[in-house]
N, C-alpha and C positions, 0 to 999 in steps of 0.2 A: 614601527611595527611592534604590536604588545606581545609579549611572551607567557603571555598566561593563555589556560590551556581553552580550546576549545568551550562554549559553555553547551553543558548536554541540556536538551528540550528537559520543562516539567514533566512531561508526560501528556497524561488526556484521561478522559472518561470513557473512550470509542472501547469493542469488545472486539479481541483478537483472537480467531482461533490458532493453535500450535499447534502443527502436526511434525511429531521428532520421533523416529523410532526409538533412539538412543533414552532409556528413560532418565538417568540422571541430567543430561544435557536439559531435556522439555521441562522436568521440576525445577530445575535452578536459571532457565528463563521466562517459565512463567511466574516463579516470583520475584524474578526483577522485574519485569513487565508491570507487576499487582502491584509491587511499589510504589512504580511511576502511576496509579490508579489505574489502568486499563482494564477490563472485562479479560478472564483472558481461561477460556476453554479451552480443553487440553485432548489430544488424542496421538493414538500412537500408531497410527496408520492409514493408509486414503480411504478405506474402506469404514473406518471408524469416524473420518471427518466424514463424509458422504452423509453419513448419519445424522450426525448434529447440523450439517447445514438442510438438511430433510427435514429435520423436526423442529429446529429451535426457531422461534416463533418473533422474535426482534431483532434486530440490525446486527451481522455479523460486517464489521466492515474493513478489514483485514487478517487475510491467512496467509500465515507464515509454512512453509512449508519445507521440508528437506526434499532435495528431487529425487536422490536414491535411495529407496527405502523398498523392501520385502514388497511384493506384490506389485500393486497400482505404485506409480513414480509420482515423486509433486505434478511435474509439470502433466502429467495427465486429471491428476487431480484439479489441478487448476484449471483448466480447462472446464471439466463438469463442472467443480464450483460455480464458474463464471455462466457457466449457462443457465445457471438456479437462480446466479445474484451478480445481475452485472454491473453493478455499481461497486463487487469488491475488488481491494487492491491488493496483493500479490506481492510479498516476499519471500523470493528462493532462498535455499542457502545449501550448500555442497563444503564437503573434507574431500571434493575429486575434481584440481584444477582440470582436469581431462574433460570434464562433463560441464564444459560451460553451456549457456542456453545456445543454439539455434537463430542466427538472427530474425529468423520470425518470430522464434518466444520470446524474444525482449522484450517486445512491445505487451505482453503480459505481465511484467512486473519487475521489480530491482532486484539484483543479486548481491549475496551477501558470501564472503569466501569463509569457511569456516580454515581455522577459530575465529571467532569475532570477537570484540570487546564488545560490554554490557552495553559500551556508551555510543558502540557501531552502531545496536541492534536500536538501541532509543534515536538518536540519530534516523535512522531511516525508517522506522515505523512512523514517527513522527512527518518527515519529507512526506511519504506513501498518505497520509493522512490529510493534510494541509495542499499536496498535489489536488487530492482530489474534491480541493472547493475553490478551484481554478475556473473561470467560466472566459470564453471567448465571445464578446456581445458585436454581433455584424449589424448594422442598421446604417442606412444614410440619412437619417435627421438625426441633424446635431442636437437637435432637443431631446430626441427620444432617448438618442443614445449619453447625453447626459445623464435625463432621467431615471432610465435604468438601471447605468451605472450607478451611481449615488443609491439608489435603492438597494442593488446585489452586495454592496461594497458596507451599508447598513446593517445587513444580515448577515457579514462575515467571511461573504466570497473575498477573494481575488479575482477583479476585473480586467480584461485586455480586452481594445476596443482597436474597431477599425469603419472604412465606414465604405467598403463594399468588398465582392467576394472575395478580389485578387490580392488586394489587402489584409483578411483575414487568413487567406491561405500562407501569409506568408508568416502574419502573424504567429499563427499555427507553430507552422517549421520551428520559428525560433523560441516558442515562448510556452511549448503547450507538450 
């Protein structure tokens, strides 16, 4: 077992929105984030993100957000996002072990415990990123479903096959 430390992801080019009331915290991880290369729009309340996911005009493809904040909470925020843009993905993050999610808002996104390390936040931005070009291919020809495979798996995805419903369902469960 090696004792060297975790190795943190490159980064990415994907664009993150921040939403942190706290300002020193939103400035000193969005520019770790701009480090790691990411896009990474910034706003200091749901009401301010609302805005930029209303207007900005190219792929926002993960908001990070704080759930308790003045006004609108992340997780209601998330929710509206997700109505705008349902291909994004969802990082909470709380300083209130009290205020964990809801077992129904989990399935909205990962939770991050504040404080966090830089290399948490890269870490699971990255996870949230690479989760979502995950694809479950259901098909019963085994040609096709090679085929395809081999084609999604070309373009970048990660593939999980099965090759009818109850299979995929199960699939699902453990791997999706």
């Amino acid at each position: 077992e090696s004792l060297l430390p975790a190795q943190v992801p490159s980064g990415g080019t994907e664009t993150v929105l921040l939403v942190e009331d706290e300002a020193f915290l939103r400035n000193v991880c969005r520019a770790y984030l701009e480090s790691k290369g990411y896009t990474v729009l910034e706003a200091g309340n749901a009401k301010e993100a609302m805005k930029i996911f209303q207007s900005y005009e190219r792929a926002i493809h993960v908001l990070i957000t704080d759930i308790v904040m003045p006004g609108l909470g992340g997780l209601e925020l998330a929710k509206s996002a997700l109505e705008l843009r349902p291909a994004l993905s969802v990082l909470f993050t709380s300083g209130y072990p009290d205020r964990l999610l809801e077992r129904q808002d989990i399935r909205l996104g990962k939770f991050l415990q504040k404080p966090f390390s830089f290399d948490a936040l890269a870490r699971t931005v990255r996870s949230l990123l690479d989760k979502s070009r995950e694809i479950l291919l259901i098909e019963d020809s085994k040609f096709m479903r090679i085929a395809v495979q081999r084609a999604l798996t070309g373009a970048g995805y990660t593939v999980h096959t099965a090759n009818n419903g109850e299979a995929g369902l199960r699939a699902a469960r453990e791997t999706l």
